[in-house]
Every structure is written in C-alpha cells, then in structure tokens.
ZAPALUM-395969 format. One record per residue: x, y, z of N, C-alpha, C, O in turn; residue in one letter. Coordinates in steps of 0.001 Angstrom, whole numbers, padded with zeros to 6 digits, always signed. Example, Ala and Ser with C-alpha at 12.3 -4.5 7.8 and 13.67 -1.06 7.14 Angstrom:
BEGIN
+013190-005690+007800+012300-004500+007800+013200-003300+007800+014236-003319+008465A+012850-002250+007080+013670-001060+007140+012900+000030+007870+013409+001138+008039S
// end
This chain:
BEGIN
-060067-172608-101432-060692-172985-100188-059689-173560-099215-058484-173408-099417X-060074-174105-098340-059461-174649-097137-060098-175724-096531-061315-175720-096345X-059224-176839-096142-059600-178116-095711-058402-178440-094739-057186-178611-094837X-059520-178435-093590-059387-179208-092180-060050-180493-091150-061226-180783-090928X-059076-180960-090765-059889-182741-090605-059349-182527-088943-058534-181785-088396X-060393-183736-088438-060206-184130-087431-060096-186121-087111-060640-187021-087750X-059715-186156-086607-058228-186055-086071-057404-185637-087223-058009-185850-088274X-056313-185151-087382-055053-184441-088222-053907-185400-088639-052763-185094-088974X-054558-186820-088529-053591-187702-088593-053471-188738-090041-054506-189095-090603X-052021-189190-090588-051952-189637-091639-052461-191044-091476-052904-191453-092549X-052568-192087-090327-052894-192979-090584-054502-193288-089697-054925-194439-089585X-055101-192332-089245-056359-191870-089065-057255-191720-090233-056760-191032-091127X-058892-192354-090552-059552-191725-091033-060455-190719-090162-061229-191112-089289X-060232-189194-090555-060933-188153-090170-062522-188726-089589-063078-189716-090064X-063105-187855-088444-064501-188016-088689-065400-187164-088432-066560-187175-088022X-063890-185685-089070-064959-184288-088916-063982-183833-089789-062774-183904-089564X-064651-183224-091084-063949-181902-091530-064729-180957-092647-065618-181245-093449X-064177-179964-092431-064405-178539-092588-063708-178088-093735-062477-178055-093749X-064616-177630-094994-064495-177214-096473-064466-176199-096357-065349-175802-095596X-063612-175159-096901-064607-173893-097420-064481-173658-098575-063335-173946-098919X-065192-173198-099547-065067-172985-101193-065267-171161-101058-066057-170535-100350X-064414-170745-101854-064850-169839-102596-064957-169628-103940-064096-169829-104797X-066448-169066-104116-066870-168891-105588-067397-167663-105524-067682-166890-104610X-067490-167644-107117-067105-166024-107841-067959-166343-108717-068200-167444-109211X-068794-164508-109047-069202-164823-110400-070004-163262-110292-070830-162931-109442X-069492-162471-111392-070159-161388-111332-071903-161084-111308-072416-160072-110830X-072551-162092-111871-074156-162364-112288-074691-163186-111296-074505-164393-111447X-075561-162660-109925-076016-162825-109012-076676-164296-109138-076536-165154-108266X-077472-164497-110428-078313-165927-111171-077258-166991-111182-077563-168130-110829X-075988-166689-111579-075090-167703-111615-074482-167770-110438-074437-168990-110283X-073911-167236-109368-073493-167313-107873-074734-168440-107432-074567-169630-107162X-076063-167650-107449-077039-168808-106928-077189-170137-107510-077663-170998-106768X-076793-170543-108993-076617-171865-109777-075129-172159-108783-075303-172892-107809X-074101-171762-108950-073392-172299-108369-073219-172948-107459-073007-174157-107362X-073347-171724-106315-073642-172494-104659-074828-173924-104391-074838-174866-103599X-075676-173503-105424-076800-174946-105342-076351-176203-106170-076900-177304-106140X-075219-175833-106939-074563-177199-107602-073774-177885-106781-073782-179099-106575X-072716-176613-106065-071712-177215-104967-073127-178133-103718-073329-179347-103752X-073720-177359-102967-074700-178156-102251-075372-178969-102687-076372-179223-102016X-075214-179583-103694-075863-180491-104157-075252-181806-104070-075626-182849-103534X-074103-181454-104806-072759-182468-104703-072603-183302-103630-072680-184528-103560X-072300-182207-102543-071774-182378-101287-072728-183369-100589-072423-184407-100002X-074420-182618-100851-075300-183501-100146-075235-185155-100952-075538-186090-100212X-074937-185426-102094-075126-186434-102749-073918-187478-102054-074078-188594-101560X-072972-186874-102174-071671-187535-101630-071795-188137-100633-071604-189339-100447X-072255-187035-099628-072589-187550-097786-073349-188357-097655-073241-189080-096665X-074480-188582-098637-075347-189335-099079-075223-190864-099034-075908-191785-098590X-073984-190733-099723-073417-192129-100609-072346-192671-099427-071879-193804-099313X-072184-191847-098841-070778-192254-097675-071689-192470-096414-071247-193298-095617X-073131-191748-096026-073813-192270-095141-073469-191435-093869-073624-191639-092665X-072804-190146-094799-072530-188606-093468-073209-187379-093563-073655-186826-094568X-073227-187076-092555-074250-185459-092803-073230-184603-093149-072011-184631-092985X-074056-183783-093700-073170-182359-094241-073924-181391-093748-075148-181502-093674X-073115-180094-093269-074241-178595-093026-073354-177574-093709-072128-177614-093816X-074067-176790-094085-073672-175501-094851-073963-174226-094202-075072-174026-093707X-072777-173113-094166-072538-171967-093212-072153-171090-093877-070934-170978-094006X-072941-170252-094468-072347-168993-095654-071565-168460-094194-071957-168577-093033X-070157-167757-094796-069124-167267-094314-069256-166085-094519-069469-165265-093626X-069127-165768-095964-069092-164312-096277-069538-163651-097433-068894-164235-098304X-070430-162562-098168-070917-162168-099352-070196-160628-099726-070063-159514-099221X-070009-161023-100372-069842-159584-101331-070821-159305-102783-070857-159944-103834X-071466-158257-102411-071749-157788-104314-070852-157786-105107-069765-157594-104562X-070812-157909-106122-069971-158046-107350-070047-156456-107851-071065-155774-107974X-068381-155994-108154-068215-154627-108121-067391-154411-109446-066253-154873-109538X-068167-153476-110799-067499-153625-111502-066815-152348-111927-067299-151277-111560X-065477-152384-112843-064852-151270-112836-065573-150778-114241-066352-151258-115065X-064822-149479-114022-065453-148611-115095-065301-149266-116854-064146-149514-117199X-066403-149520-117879-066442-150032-118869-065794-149457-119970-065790-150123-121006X-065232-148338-119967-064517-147429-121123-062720-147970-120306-061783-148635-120747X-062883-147507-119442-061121-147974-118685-060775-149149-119060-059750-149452-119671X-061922-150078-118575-061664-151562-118992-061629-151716-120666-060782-152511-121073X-062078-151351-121222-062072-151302-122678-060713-150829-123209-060055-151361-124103X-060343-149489-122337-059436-149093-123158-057684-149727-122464-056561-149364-122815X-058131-150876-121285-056512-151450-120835-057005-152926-121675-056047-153695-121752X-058077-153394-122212-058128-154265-122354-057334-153923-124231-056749-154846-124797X-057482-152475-124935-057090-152483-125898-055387-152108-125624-054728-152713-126470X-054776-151546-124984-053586-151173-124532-052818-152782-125095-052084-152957-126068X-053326-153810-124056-052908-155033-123656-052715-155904-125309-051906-156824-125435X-053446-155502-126263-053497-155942-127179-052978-155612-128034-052423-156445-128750X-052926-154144-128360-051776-153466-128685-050352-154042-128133-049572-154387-129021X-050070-154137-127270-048798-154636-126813-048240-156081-127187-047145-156458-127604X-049689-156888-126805-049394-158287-127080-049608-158748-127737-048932-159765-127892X-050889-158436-128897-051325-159064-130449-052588-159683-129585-053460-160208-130277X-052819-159688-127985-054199-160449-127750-054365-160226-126588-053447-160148-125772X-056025-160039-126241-056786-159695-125190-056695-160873-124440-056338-161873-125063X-057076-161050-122550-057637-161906-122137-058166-160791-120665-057570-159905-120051X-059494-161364-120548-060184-160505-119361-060593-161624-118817-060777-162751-119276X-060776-160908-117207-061242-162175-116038-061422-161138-115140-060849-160065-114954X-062484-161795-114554-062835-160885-113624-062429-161437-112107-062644-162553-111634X-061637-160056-111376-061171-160543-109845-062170-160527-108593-063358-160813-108743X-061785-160277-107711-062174-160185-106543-061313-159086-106144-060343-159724-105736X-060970-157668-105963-059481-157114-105473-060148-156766-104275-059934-155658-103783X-060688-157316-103904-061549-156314-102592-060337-155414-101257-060685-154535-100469X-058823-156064-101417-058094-155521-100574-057139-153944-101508-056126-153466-100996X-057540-153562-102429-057148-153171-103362-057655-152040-104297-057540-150851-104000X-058239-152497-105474-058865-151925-106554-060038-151541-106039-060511-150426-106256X-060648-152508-105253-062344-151800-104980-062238-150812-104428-062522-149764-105009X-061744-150820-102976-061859-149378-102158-061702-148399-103208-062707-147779-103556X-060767-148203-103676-060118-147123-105115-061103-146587-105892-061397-145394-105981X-061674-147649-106534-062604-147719-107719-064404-146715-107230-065229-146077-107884X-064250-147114-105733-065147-146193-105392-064558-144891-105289-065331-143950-105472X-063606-144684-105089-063124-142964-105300-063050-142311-106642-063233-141100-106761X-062688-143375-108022-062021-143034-109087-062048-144255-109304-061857-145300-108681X-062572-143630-111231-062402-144941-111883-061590-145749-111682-060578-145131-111354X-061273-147487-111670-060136-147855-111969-060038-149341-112216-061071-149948-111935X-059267-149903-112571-059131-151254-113703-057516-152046-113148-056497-151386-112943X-057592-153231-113022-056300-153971-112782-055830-154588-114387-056481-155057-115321X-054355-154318-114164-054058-155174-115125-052683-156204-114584-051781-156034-113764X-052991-157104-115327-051875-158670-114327-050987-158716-115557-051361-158573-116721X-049999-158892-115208-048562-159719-115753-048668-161304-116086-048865-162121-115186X-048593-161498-116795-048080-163341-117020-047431-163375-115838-046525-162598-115536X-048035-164618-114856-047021-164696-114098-046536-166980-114625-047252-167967-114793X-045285-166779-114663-045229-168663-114921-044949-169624-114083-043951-169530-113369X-045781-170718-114023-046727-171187-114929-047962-170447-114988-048854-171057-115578X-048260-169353-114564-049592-168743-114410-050516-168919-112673-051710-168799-112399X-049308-169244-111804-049792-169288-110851-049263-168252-109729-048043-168120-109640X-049915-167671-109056-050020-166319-108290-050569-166783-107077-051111-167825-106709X-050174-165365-106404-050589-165424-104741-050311-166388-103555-050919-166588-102503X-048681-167149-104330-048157-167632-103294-046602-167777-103552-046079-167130-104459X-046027-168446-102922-044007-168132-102787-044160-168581-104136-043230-168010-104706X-044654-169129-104830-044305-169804-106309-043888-169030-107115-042779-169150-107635X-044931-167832-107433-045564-167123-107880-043902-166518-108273-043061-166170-107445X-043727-166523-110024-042656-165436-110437-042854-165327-112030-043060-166226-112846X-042746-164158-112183-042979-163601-113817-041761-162916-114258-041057-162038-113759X-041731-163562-115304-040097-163501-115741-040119-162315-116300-041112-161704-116695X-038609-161870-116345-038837-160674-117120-039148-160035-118351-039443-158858-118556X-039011-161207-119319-039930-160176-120316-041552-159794-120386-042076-159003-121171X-042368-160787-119067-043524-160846-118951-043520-159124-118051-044273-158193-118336X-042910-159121-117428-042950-157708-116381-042575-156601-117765-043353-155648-117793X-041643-156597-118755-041729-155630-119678-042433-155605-120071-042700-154420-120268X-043434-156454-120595-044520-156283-121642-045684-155523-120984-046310-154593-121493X-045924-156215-119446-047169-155448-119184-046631-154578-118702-047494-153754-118398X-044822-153935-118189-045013-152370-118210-044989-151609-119095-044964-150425-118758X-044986-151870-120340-045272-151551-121746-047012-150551-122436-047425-149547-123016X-047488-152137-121619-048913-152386-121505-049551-151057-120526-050320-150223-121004X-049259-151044-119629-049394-149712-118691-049053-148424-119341-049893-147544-119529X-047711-148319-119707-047726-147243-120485-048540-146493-121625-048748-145310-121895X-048890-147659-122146-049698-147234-123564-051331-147067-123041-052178-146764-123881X-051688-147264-121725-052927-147397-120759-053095-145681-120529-053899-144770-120729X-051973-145896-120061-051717-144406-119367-051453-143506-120109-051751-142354-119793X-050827-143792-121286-051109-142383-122354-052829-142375-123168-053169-141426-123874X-053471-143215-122987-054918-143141-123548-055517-142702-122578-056671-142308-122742X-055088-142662-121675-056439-142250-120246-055876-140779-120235-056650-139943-119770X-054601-140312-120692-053784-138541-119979-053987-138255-121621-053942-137025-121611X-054136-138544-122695-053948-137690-124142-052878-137380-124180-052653-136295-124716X-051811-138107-123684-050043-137874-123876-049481-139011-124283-049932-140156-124254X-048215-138505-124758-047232-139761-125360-046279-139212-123824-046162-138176-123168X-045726-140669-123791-044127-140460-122991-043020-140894-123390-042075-141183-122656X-043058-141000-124962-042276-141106-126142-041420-140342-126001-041687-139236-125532X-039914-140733-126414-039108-138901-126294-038972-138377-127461-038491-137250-127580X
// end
C-alpha cells in the first residue's frame, strides 16, 4: 500500500492521511472477510483516536487462475529440481494474465534474497537463477514430450 499525510512534516502531527491496502485472495468469501476485517480495524482505531475514517474501493479484479495440469506439472518440475514445492498465488495482471487468456500459462519465481522483490533490493544470486533455469527446463520438456539433454 501507500501512505500519505498532510502536512508532510517530521515535526508536525498529520491531520489528513490517505492508506491504500492492497489485498488478495483468490476465493471471493475471503476478499469479502478481509476487506470487512481491515474496515473494521480502521473504524475501531478512529474510534479510539476520536477521527473519522471513509473508505473508497480503488480498484477490483476477478481472481484469474492458470491452467491446473501446467500448474501441477511446474509445480512438479520445481520439485524435481529442488527436493520441494512452494505455490502462491500472484496478481501478474501486467503479464501472465493477458497471456493466459490466449494460452495456457503458469509463472514460475526464482529465490530472490532475502526473498524480497519488485524493488532496487531485489537480487537472486546465482545459484538461485540456475536452479530455477533448471526448473524451466525440466517444465518445458514435460509440456513439448522432449529432452534437451545432449
């Protein structure tokens, strides 16, 4: 999310600011538990501090899932490679989704260390980049019925 205050100042207390959360969750029942836990919070807090709060859905997406045999069979690739599975489900909406409506298709992530991504931090050492191009390979010979063995 993102948090912005008004006034912007360190020895100011704010007396406006602006949250945004994003939450995830493939099962429509749990998105709606969620968002009513976060609003709940929030109202309790403002409550206790003696401030109003308002809430402004931003933006929705359906939850879009990839094909269950692909995913099955990078989730076995990955295990094969590494001795162990881990699945999570993304958001790729700039990415995999568009795709996935043309043709099956499935992400698979690299260790990145400490495990943090999607910003300058973000670096996966190299034996983490061999393994999951390893991992790909052995993906990609189960999805073509080929080795690229020599």
């Amino acid at each position: 999310g993102n948090i912005e205050v008004k006034p912007d100042l360190t020895t100011i207390s704010p007396g406006y600011c602006r949250i945004s959360l994003d939450q995830r969750s493939i099962k429509p029942e749990t998105m709606q538990i969620i968002v009513a836990e976060a609003k709940a919070a929030a109202q309790k807090h403002a409550q206790e501090g003696k401030l109003t709060v308002e809430f402004e859905p931003i933006w929705h997406a359906e939850p879009i899932l990839f094909d269950k045999q692909l995913v099955e069979d990078c989730n076995a690739a990955v295990e094969e490679e590494t001795g162990a599975r881990h699945s999570m489900y993304s958001a790729p909406l700039h990415d995999a989704v568009p795709l996935n409506a043309v043709v099956p298709s499935v992400m698979m992530f690299a260790q990145s260390d400490p495990g943090i991504s999607h910003c300058k931090e973000e670096n996966t050492p190299q034996p983490q980049l061999e393994e999951a191009i390893r991992a790909f390979i052995r993906l990609a010979e189960k999805e073509l019925g080929t080795s690229f063995a020599e």
